[in-house]
C-alpha positions in Angstrom: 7.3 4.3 44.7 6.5 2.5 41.5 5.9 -1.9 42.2 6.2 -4.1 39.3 1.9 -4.1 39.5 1.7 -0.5 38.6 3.7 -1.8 35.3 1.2 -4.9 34.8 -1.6 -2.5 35.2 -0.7 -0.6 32.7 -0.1 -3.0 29.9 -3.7 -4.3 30.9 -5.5 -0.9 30.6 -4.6 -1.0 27.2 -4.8 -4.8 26.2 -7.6 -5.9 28.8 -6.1 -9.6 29.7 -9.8 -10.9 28.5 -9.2 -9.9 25.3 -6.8 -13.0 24.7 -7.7 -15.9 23.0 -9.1 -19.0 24.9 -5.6 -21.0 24.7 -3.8 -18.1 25.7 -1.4 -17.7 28.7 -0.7 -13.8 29.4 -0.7 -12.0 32.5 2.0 -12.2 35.2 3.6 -15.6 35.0 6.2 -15.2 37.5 6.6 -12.4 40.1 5.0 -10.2 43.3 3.0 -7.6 41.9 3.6 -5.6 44.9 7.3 -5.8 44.9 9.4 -1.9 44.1 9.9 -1.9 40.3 13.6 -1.5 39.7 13.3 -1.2 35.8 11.3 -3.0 32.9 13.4 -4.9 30.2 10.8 -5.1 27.0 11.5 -8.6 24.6 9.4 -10.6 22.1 10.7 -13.8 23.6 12.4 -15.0 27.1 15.7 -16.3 26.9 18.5 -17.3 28.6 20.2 -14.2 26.6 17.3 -11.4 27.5 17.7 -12.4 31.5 21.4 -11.7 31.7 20.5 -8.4 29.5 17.4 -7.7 32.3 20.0 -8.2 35.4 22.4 -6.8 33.8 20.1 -3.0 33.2 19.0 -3.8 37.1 15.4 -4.7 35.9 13.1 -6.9 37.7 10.5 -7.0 35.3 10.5 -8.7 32.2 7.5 -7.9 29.3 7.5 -10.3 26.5 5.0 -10.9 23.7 5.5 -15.0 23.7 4.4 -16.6 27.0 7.3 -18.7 28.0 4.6 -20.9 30.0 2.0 -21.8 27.2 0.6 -24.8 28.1 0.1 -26.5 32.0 3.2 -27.9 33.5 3.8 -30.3 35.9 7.5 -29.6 37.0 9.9 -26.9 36.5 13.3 -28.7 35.4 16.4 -26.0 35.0 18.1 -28.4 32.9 15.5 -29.0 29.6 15.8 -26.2 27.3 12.5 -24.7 27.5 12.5 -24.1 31.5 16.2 -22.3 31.7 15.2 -18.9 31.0 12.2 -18.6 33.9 14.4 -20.8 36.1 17.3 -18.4 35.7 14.8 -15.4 36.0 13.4 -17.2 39.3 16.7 -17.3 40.6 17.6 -13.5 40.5 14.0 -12.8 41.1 13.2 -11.4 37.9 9.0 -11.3 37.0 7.6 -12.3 33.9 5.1 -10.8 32.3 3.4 -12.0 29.3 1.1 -10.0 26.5 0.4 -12.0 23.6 -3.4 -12.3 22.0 -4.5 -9.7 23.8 -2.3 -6.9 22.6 -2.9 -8.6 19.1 -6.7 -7.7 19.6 -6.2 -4.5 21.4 -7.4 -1.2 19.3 -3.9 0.3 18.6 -2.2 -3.0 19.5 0.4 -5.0 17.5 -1.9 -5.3 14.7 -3.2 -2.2 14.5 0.6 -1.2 14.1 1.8 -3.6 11.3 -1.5 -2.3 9.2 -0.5 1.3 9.7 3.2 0.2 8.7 2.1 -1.1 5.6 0.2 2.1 4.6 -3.1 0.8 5.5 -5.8 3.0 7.1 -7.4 1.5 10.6 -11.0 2.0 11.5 -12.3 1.9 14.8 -13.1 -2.0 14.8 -13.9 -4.5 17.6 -11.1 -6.8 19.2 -11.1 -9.9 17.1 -9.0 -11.3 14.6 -8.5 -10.8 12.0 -7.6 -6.9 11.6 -8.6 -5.3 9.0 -7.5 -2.3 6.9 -7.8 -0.1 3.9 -6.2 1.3 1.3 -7.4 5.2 0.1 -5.8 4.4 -3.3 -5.7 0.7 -4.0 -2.4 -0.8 -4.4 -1.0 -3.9 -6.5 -0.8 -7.5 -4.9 2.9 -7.3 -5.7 3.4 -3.4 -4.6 1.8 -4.6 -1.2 3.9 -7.4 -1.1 7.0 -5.3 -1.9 6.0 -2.9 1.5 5.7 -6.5 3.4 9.7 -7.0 2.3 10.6 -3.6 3.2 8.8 -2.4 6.0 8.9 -5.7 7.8 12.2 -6.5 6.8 11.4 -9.8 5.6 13.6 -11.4 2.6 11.9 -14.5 2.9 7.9 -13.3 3.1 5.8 -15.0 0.0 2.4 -14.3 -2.0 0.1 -16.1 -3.4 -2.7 -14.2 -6.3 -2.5 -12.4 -9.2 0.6 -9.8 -9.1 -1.5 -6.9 -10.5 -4.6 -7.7 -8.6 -5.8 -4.3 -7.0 -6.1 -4.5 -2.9 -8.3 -1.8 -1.2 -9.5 -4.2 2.1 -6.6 -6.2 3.5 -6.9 -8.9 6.6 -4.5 -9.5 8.8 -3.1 -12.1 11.9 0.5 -11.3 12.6 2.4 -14.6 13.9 1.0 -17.8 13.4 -2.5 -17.1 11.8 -2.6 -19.1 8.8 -5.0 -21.4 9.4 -7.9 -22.1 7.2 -10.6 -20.7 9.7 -8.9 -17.3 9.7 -8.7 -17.6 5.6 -12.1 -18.1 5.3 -13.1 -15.1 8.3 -11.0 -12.9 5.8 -12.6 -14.4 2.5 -16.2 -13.8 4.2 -15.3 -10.4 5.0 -14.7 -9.2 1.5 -10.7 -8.5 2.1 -9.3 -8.5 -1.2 -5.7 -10.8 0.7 -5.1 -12.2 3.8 -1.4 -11.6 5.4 -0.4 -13.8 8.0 2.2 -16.4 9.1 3.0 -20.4 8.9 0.1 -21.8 6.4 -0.5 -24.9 6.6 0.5 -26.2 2.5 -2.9 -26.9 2.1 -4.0 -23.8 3.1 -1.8 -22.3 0.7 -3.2 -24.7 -2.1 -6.8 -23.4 -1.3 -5.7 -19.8 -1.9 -3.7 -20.8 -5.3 -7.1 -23.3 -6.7 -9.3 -20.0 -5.4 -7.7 -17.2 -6.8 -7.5 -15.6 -3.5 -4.5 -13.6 -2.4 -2.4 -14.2 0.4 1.0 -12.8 1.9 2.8 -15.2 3.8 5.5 -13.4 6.6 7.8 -14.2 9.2 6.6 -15.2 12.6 9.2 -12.9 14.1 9.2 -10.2 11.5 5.3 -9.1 12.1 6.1 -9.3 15.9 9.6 -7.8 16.5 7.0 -4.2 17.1 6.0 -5.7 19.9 9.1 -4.2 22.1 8.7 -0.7 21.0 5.2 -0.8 21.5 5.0 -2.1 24.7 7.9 0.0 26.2 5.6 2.9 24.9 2.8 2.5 26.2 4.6 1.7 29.5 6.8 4.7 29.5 3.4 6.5 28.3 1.7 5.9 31.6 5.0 6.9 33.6 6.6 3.4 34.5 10.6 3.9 34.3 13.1 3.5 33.7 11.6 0.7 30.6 14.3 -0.1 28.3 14.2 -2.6 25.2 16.0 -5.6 25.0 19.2 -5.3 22.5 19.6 -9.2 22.5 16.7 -10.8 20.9 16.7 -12.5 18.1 15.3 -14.4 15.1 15.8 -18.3 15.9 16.6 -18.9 11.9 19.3 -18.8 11.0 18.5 -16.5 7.6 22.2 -14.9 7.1 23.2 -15.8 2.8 19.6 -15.9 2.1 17.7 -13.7 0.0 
């Protein structure tokens, strides 16, 4: 008989929960490790939605990539908005399980993935951030940018740099990694761009006044992998039935934009 810990254990064999970063919050968050696994319901958020879905399909485990506890709290209130979805899961007994950072970090982990997407080849490389990759037959600034659009289904992604500028060493923070520390890691490293998510403006104005090329993406659209990743590597090690959720979504609202 499976229990929801054989699930967690697997998800930590391959992303090791000290790989995450210091301000991280992933592990189990809510839930009896040895409890009979009924099913795993795989989501890059929790809502309110992806718990009906979960009871629903009959699971009792929840994966996500975003801890819905991030930060200490003092009280659980069902009625602000933030507390709903683990309140509700609480309720039907539903456990959370969060892998954030350290399935960014893992070798063969989310960003691992969005490199290979992209075309990029991934050496054997330690678990820090960020990733880095390379190009057999360097491509165009814009060309690369054009795969970001494509392959990540993002309308909205952004470059900074020279169009024509040849890439052969790309870095790269899926999510929320453009901050000016990680610009500089990637500068100092010799990558040619640096593709990430939310700069700061005034990162973005170093990169212009620099002549250094970035790729700006969508938070969501370099992490949406996470669910068919995860459920692999679950279903890999023989936890079933995992299913993935069919109800998550982008919080913008992007429909009539291009």
């Amino acid at each position: 008989m499976l229990k929801i810990g054989d699930a967690t254990a697997a998800l930590e064999r391959f992303a090791p929960l000290p790989l995450q970063e210091e301000y991280d919050n992933c592990g189990l968050i809510y839930g009896d490790p040895k409890k009979e696994l009924k099913g795993v319901t795989v989501s890059l958020d929790l809502t309110v939605s992806v718990v009906e879905e979960a009871a629903e399909n009959g699971s009792n485990l929840i994966v996500t990539h975003h801890p819905v506890v991030f930060r200490p709290i003092r009280s659980l209130n069902p009625v602000r908005p933030e507390h709903v979805a683990l309140t509700n899961a609480i309720k039907r007994d539903i456990a959370v399980y969060a892998a954030h950072t350290n399935v960014d970090k893992a070798p063969g982990g989310l960003s691992e993935t969005v490199l290979g997407l992209l075309g990029a080849r991934v050496p054997e490389q330690g678990a820090a951030l960020p990733k880095f990759g390379y190009f057999e037959k360097p491509v165009a600034l814009k060309e690369l940018y054009g795969r970001v659009v494509e392959k990540l289904g993002d309308e909205r992604a952004a470059y900074v740099g020279d169009p024509g500028k040849l890439v052969s060493k790309v870095a790269l923070i899926t999510g929320a990694g453009g901050d000016e520390e990680s610009l500089r890691t990637a500068v100092d490293a010799g990558a040619d761009v640096f593709l990430s998510g939310e700069f700061k403006y005034h990162v973005i104005r170093f990169a212009k006044d620099a002549d250094y090329a970035i790729i700006s993406f969508g938070h969501f659209e370099s992490e949406k992998l996470f669910t068919s990743l995860a459920a692999k590597v679950l279903s890999e090690s023989g936890i079933s039935p995992v299913r993935e959720s069919a109800c998550e979504e982008n919080p913008f609202t992007t429909e009539g934009r291009s």
